[in-house]
N, C-alpha and C positions, 0 to 999 in steps of 0.2 A: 504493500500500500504506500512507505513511505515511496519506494523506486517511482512509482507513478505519480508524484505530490509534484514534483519540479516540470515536467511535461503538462502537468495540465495548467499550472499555474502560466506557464511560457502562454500554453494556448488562451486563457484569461487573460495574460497583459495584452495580446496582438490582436484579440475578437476589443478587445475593450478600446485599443488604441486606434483603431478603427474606425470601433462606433463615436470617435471622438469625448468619450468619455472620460474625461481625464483627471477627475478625481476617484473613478475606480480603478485609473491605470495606475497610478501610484498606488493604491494601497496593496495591487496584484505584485506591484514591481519591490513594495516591499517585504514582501512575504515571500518574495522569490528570493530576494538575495538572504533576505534571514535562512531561508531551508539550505541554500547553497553559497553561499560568502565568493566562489570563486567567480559567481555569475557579476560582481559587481564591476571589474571591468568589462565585462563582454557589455552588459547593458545599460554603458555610457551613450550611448547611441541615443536608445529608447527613452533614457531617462532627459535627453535635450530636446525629444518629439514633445515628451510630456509638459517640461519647460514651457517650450513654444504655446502650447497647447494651454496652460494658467496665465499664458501672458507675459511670463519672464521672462523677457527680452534679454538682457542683461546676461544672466545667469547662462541661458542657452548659449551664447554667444563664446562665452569662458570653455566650455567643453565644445566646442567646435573647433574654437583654435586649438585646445587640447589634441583632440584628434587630430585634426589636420595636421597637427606636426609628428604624425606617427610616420615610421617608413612602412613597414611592411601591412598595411592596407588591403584587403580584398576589394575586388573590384565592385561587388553589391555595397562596401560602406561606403567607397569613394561617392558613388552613385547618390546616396541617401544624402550623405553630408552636403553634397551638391545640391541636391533638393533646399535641405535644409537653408543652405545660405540663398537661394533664389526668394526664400520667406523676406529675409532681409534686405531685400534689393540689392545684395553683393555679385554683381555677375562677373568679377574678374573673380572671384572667390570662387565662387559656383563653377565657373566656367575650367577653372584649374583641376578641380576636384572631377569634371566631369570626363577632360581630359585623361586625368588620371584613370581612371575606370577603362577608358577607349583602348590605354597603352595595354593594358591587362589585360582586353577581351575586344582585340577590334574587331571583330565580328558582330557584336551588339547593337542592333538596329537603334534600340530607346538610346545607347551611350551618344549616336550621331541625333541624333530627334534632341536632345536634353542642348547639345550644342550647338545645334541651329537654335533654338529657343535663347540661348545665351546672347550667342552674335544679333541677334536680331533686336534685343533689348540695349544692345549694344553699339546699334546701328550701321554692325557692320554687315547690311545687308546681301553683301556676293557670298561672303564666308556661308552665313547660315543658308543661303539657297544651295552652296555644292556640299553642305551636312544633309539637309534633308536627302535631298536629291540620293545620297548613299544610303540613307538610312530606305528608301523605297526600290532602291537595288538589293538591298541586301532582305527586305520583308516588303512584297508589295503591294500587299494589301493593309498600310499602315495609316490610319484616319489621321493620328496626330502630324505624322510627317506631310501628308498630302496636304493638310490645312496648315501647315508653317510656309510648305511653298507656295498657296497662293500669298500667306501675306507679302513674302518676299515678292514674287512675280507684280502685288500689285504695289509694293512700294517704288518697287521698279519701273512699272508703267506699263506692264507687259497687262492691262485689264483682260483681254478673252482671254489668257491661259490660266489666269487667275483664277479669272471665275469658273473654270475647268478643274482646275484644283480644290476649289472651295464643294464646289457639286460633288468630286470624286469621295472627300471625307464627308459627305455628307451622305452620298450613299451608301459609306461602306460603315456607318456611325451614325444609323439615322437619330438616334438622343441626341450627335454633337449639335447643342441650339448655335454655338456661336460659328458654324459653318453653314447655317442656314442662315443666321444672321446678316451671314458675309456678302452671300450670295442675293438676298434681298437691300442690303445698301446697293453694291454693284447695279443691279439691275432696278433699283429707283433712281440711280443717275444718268442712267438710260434715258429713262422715261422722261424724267425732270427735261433733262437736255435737250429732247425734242419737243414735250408738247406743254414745259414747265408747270406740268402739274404735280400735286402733291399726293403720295403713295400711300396708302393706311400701308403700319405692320402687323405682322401675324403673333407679333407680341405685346404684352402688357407694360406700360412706361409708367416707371418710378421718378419722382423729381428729389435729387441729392443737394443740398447744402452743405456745403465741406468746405474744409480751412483748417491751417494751426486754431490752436484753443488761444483766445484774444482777438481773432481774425478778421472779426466783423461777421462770425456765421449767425448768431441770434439777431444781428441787425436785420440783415437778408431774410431771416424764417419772420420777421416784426411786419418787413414789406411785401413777401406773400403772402402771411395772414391778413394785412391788409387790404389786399387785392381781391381776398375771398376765396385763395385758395385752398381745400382741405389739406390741413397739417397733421401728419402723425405724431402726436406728442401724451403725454400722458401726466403734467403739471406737478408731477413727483420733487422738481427740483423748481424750487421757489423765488420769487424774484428777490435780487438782494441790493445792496448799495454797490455794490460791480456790472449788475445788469437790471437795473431797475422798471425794464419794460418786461423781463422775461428770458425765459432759457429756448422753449420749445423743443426739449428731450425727453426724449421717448428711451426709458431703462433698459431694454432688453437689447438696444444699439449697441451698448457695452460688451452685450457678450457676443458679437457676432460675428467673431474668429472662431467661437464655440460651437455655437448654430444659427444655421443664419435664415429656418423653415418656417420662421414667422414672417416675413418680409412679405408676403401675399398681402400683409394687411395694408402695405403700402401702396398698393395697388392705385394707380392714379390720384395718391397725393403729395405732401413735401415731406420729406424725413431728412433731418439733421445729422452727419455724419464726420463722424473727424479722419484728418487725414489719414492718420495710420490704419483705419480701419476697412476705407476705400476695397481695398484688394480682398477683401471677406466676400465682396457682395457676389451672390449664384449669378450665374451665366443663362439664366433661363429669362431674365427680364431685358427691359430698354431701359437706358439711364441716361438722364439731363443730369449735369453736371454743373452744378455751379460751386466752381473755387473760389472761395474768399483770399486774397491776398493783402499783407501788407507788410512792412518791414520790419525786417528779424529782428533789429534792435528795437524797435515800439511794440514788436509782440513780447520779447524778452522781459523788458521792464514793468511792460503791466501784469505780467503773470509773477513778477518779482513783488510787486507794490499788494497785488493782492493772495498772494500769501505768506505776508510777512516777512521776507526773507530780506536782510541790508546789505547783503556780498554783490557784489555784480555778477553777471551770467558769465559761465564759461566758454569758450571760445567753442569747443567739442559740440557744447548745445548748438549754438548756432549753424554749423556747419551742419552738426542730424537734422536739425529743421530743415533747413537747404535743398538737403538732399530729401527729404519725405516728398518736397512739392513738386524739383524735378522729377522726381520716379512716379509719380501719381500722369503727370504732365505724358511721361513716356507710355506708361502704362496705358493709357485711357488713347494714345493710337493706334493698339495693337488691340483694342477690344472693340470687337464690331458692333456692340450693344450700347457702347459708351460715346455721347458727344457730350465735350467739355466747353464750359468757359470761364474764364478768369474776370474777375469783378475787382480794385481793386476798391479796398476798404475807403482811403483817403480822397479820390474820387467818385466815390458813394457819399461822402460827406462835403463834398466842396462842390456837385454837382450830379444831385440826387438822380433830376429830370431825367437827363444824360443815361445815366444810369440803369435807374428804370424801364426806358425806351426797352435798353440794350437787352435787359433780362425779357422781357416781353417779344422780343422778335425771336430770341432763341426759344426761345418757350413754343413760340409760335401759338403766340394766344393773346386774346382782347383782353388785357388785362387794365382795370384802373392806375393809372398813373398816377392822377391825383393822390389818391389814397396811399401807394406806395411811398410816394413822397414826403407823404406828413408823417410816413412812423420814420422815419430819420430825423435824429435830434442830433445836432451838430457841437450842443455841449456836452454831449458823454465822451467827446473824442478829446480822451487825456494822453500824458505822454507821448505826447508829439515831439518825434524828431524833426530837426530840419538839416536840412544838407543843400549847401551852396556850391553850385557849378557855375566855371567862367564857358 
């Protein structure tokens, strides 16, 4: 009985790390290493899925680079580790690690798929078309490869092989929604181009409000409310002397790197989303994207001022923020479900109208302006940097 304790427990932490459950995977994971101590290196691995998976960024991070500096690697960890740092938005990380795996088993169709996926985030769009391109020499009936080469082909320009491409994972992967997705922008630019009409989709559209936290996203969710549009929110977090018109957060946004099978409810209204959380949302919807922006140093300082802290920000912060907005920016053109726009906080506040307009055309809807207008109060805009160019 005991011989069989460690075996099943294995099969309990992987059915569990699966179902994303990730406070019965730890308690599986450590019941495993109590029955067997030697398991605690082997399931380093597992234990920074789990990480990821409560949201320790940080911590996952610490054993990755841990790993990563191993020599003697199998070619299945290299692979995962790779995984893992793509969570990150690290694609020279990922992309080394993915290498790594290719050198050990070039034969591996997913090891070339994983490194077009890399270059392509990458921008280095020829690389990732002659990875894919091998990875469907080598398995050619492969959905994910065939749908990396249309993106390639249509970044490229190359539109009819694209959407050749996009069609072929789509037949051979009829769930992949976002090669259906592909294949209906394609061919609503089509249509647009000749007879400039406007195409319905055959999916359900979500409207996102995203930004760094300071960003101006509750300004934005203050001027759809405005406007009358239904908001997903649930009043849980209360108006304070930092946002005194309101949050418009909806709690379960929090958890939705954990699960994300409530999001139906957002079904044709606004839901508030912060940046890092962006890359959570399923592939089975359409998303309006509106990014809040504004300056790292006036986001810094007021998440300084309200919560108490008198150090200055550290330079490392700055740069992760940076880098969230660029990778959300990349991100969202490599997702056929996703159109973005950037709103910039301090020209929402010096020229609402402007503004306004801009969110309504992209919306592609009769929205009051008037009304959007008036929920912008231009004295809540504290810690204003200035910066002077000749």
């Amino acid at each position: 009985e005991d011989e069989r304790k460690v075996p099943f427990l294995v099969d309990l932490l992987q059915l569990t790390l699966k179902q994303n459950r990730f406070e019965d995977a730890r308690k599986h994971l450590y019941h495993l290493r109590r029955e067997d101590p030697k398991s605690i290196k082997k399931t380093r691995l597992v234990e920074a899925k789990i990480l990821l998976g409560e949201g320790k960024y940080s911590e996952t991070e610490k054993i990755l680079e841990e790993l990563s500096s191993s020599r003697n690697l199998a070619d299945s960890v290299c692979f995962e580790l790779g995984k893992l740092y793509m969570n990150f938005n690290k694609f020279e990380s990922a992309l080394k690690q993915f290498q790594r795996a290719l050198d050990l088993k070039p034969e591996k169709a997913k090891y070339h798929q994983s490194i077009a996926t890399c270059y392509l985030r990458l921008d280095k769009v020829e690389l990732a078309l002659d990875h894919a391109l091998t990875s469907i020499d080598l398995v050619r009936y492969f959905p994910a490869a065939h749908y990396t080469i249309g993106q390639a082909l249509e970044r490229l320009g190359d539109i009819e092989n694209a959407k050749k491409a996009y069609a072929t994972a789509e037949k051979l992967r009829p769930t992949m929604v976002r090669a259906k997705m592909a294949v209906e922008n394609l061919s609503k630019t089509d249509v647009q181009t000749e007879s400039k009409e406007d195409v319905s989709s055959d999916f359900p559209e979500i409207i996102i409000v995203s930004g760094l936290p300071r960003s101006g996203t509750s300004m934005m969710m203050q001027m759809l409310d405005g406007a009358e549009l239904p908001i997903l929110t649930d009043g849980l977090r209360k108006k304070d002397s930092n946002n005194p018109k309101g949050y418009f957060e909806y709690e379960k946004v929090k958890s939705l790197h954990k699960s994300n099978d409530w999001l139906a409810e957002g079904e044709g209204k606004v839901i508030k989303v912060i940046v890092q959380l962006i890359k959570y949302l399923p592939k089975e919807f359409r998303y309006k994207i509106i990014l809040m922006t504004r300056s790292i140093d006036e986001i810094l300082e007021s998440q300084r001022i309200m919560i108490g802290k008198r150090t200055p920000p550290k330079l490392e912060i700055k740069r992760s923020f940076e880098k969230e907005i660029n990778s959300v920016e990349k991100w969202s053109r490599l997702e056929p479900g996703v159109e973005l726009i950037k709103i910039a906080y301090r020209d929402t506040i010096n020229h609402p109208q402007d503004q306004a307009e801009k969110v309504a055309e992209f919306l592609n809807r009769d929205l009051d302006i008037e009304k959007m207008v008036d929920a912008v109060d231009s004295t809540l805009y504290h810690n204003r940097i200035y910066k002077f160019e000749l």
